[in-house]
N, C-alpha and C positions, 0 to 999 in steps of 0.2 A: 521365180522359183518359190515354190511353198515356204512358209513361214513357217516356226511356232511358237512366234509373237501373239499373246493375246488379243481379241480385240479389246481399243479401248474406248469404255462406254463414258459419256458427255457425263458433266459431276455440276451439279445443280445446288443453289446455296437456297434454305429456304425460304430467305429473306427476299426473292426475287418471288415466291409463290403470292398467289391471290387467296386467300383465304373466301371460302363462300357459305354458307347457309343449306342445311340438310334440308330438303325439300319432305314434306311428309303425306302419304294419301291414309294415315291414320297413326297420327301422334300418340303415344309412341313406339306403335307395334311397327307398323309397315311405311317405311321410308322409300319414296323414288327413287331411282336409278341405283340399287340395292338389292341386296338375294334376300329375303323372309323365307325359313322352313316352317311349316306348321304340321307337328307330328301329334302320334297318336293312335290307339287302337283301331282297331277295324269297328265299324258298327260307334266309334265313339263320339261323330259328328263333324269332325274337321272337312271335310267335303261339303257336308250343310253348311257349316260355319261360309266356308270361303264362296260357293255358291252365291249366296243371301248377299255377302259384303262384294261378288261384280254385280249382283242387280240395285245394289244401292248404290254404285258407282258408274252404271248403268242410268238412273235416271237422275245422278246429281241431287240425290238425297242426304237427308242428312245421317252420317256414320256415328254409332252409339258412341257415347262421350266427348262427342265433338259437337259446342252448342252454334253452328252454322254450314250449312247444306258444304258439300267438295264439289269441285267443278266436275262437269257431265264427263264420260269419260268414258273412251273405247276398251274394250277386255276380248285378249286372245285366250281362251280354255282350251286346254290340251287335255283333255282325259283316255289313258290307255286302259281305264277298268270298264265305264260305262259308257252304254248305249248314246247316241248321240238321239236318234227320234224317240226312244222309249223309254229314257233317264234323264239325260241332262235338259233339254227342252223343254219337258214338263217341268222338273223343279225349278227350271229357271222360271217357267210362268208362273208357277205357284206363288216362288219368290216374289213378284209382283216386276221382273226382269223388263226392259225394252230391248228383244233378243236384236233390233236394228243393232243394236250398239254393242253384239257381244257375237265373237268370231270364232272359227276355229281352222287349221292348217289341216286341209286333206291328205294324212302320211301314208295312204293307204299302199300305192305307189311307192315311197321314197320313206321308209319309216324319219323318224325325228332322232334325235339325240342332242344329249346339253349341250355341245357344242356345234350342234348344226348351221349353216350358213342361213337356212328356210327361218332358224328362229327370227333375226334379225330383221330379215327382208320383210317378213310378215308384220312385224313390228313398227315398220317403216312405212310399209303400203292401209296398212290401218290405222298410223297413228295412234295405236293402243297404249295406254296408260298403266295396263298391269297384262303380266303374261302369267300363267296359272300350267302347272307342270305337275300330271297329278296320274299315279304317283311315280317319287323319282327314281326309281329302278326301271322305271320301263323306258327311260329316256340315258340309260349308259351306255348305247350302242354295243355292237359286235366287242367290243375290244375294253369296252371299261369292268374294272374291276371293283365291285361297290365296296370292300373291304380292307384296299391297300391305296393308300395313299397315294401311291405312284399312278395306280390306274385312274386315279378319279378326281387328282387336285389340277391337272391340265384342262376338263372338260369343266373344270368348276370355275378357273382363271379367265376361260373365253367367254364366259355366260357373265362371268361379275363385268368386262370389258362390255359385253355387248349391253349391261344395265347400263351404266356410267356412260356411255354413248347416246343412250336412246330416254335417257333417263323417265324409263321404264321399270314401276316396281315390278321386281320377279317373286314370284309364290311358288314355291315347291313345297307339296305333299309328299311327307311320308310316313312309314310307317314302320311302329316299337319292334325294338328286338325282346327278347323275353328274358331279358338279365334283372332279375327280380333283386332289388338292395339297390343298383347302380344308381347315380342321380341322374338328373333328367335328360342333360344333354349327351351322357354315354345311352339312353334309351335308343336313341333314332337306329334303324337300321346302316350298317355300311360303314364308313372309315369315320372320325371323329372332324377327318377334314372340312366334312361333309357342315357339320357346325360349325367351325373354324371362319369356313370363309362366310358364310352368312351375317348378316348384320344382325339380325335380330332373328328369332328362334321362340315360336311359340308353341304349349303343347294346350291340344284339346284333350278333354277327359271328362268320365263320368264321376258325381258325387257318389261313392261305395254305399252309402247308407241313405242314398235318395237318389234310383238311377234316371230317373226323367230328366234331372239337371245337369247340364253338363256346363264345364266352365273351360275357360283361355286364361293358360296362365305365361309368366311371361319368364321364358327359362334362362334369355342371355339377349338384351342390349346394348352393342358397343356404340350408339348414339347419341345416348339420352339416358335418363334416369330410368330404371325396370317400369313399368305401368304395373297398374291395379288390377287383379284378376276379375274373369268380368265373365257373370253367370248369362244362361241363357235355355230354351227348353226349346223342343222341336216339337212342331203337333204332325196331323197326322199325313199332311201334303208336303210334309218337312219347310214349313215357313217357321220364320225363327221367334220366339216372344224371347225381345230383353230382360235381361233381368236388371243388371245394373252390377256395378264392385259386389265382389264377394270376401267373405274374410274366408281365405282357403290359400295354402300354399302348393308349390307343386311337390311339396313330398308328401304333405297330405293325400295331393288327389293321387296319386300315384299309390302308396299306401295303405287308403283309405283309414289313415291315424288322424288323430288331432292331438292336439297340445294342450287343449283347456277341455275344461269338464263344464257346455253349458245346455245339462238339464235344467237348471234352473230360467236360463232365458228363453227354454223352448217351452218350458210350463207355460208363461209369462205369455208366449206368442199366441198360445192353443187359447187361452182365455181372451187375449185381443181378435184373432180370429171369430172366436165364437159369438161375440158383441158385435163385432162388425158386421157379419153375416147373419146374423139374429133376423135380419129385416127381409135379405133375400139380397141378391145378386150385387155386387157393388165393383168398381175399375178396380183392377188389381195395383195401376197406380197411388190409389186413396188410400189401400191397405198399406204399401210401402210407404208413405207420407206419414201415415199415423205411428205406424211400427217404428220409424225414425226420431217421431215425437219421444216417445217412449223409452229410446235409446236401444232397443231391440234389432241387431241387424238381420240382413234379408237371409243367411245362411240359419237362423233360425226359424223365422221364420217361412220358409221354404220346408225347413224340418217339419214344423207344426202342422202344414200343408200335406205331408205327405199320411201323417198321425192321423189328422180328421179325415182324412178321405176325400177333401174339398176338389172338386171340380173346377178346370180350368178352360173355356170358349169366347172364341173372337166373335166381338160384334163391330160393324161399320166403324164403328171410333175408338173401338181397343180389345181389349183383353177384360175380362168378367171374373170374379170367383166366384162363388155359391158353395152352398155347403148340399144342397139338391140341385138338379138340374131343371131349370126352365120348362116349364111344362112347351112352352112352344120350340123348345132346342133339341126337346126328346124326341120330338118328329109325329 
């Protein structure tokens, strides 16, 4: 006869637990077998961002702030916005991608959702090391509800299981609600669960008063200490030129406020610019070396860059400034 006796669940002391080591594919944003959100405006680069970082994990290169290459590594891309032959293939070459090593689940048939059985399987039959869900509304199925908790922390529970399993970083994109004042992590579209269960939670964004650069800032770490906001610019095949730490915070970039008043260090920069480039063309690296000399950071200098009008083109061994253009670059 039916009961209604509880069941009763096993009680575990956690002196008998094994303690282990957070595995990282980029200390300290994106941890293995772990959810990362990376939110952010439409048009504000989070898509380029994460692109660029599976073609560098793609050819087992080395990832910006990390001074030694990450192991080569499979990538499942799920995009429900863009084109797979006329969007994503192309920036992934652009990106300079080994598309061998970068996959994607045909849902055309059988759409996806977070807690899909196909995530997994696909996970498993590739061996991938990072799954990319972009973005995350188009993966709540028939029945999730992006705004209440109830609908959305079930499909969030099986995806954080199927990471921890497969120990598989997960990337989910998405994208800002327009609650203008809120901090960062009420930005994301949907329930706040949504950040909750995520490990780590990065926003991409435009500098307000210098829109070529866009930075990652770091909104919530339950891992490790926050990381360093880390500027970056897109040219015109959306390949990414580093920048390196930026001093910007996310209510700054959000905002587009700052806290300190430094016209004086961007004076400072426009005349080290102008000395530097006096000669003609020089590594944009050399100019950050000197600028650092000087005690000038790159968020001014980047300012001063945008003031002079300075020109920014890749050649075979880097990135160039000039304050004119190359008579052989003008074509």
């Amino acid at each position: 006869m039916p009961t209604n006796q509880p069941v009763q669940l096993p009680i575990k002391y956690y002196s008998a637990v094994r303690s282990k080591k957070v595995d990282w594919l980029w200390y300290p944003y994106i941890p293995y077998g772990k959810i990362t959100v990376v939110q952010g405006d439409p048009g504000d680069g989070k898509t380029t961002l994460v692109l660029n970082l599976a073609a560098l994990l793609s050819n087992g290169t080395t990832i910006p702030m990390i001074n030694q290459p990450i192991t080569k590594g499979k990538v499942l891309y799920q995009s429900a916005e863009d084109g797979v032959e006329d969007t994503l293939k192309p920036r992934l070459e652009s990106a300079g991608a080994d598309c061998s090593q970068i996959a994607f689940i045909d849902d055309s048939k059988h759409p996806l959702s977070l807690d899909s059985p196909y995530l997994e399987n696909a996970i498993i039959e590739t061996k991938a090391s990072m799954l990319v869900l972009d973005p995350l509304q188009a993966y709540l199925g028939e029945g999730g509800e992006m705004n209440r908790a109830e609908g959305i922390r079930p499909m969030l529970k099986k995806l954080t299981a199927v990471a921890d399993r497969t120990k598989c970083a997960v990337i989910i994109i998405g994208h800002m609600n327009k609650a203008a004042g809120s901090k960062g992590l009420y930005r994301g579209l949907g329930s706040i669960d949504i950040a909750a269960t995520a490990r780590s939670v990065l926003l991409v964004g435009r500098i307000k008063s210098n829109p070529t650069i866009r930075v990652m800032t770091h909104l919530k770490s339950s891992l490790a200490k926050e990381g360093a906001s880390i500027a970056f610019e897109i040219d015109e095949s959306s390949g990414i030129r580093w920048i390196g730490e930026y001093d910007i915070t996310a209510d700054e970039l959000l905002t587009g406020t700052t806290v300190f008043d430094e016209s004086n260090k961007v004076s400072s920069a426009e005349l080290l610019l102008r000395r530097l480039l006096s000669g003609g063309a020089i590594p944009c690296s050399h100019i950050y070396a000197a600028s650092d000399a000087e005690n000038i950071g790159k968020r001014s200098v980047d300012t001063a860059k945008k003031n002079l009008g300075i020109k920014s083109h890749k050649r075979p061994d880097g990135w160039y400034w000039s304050l004119q253009e190359d008579d052989d670059e003008k074509g």
